[in-house]
C-alpha positions, -999 to +999 in steps of 0.1 A: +222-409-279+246-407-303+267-377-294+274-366-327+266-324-332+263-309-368+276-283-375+279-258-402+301-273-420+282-306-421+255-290-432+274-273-462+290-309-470+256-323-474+245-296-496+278-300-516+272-338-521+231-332-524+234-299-547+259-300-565+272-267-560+310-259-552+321-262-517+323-226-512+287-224-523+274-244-504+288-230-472+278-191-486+239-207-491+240-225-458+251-187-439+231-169-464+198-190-449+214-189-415+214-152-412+179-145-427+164-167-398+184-152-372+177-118-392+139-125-388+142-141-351+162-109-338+134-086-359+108-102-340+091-123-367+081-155-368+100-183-383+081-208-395+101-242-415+071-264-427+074-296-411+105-287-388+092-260-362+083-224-358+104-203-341+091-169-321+104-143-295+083-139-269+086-109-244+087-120-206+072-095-181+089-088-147+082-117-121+099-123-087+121-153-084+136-179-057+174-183-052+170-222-045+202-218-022+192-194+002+152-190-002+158-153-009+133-136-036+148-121-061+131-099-091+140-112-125+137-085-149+113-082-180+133-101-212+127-111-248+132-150-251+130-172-280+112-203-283+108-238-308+083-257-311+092-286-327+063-295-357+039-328-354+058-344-383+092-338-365+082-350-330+069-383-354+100-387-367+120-392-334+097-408-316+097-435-345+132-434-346+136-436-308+107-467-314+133-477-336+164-480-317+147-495-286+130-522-307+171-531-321+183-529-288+156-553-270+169-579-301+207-574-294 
């Protein structure tokens, strides 16, 4: 793995140099699309990015759990979680690219 995280303010640099719109614009359009997902996520919609991945909250009912230390059963309470599921054409993507690195690393 690489290591490397983006950030924000990656993502508003590649806009900048992609765009064409001022620095400050792009970050403002990269926080502006930001907040309407996490708008829609928190609203309980669906969030679905055409080949990226679909986001959803999905509520959890009540279910008794297992401290692994002491074997004592514990209830875990009902909760709202969110999930991803990652599209077909991204999970192509990095299995090519993991096909990718492995094939340059069995050369090196």
């Amino acid at each position: 793995m690489s290591g490397k995280t983006i950030t924000r303010a990656d993502l508003a640099e590649a806009v900048f140099r992609k765009v064409g719109l001022s620095r400050t614009e792009s970050a403002e359009l990269v926080e502006m699309v930001i907040d309407e997902v996490c708008n829609a996520i928190v609203r309980g919609d669906s969030v679905k990015l055409s080949s990226f991945a679909t986001f959803q909250v999905r509520d959890k009912k009540e279910r008794i759990g297992r401290n692994p230390k002491t074997g004592e059963e514990v209830p875990i309470s009902p909760r709202r979680v969110m999930t991803f599921k990652a599209s077909n054409v991204l999970k192509n993507r990095v299995l090519k690219g993991h096909l990718g690195r492995k094939g340059k690393a069995n050369k090196a």
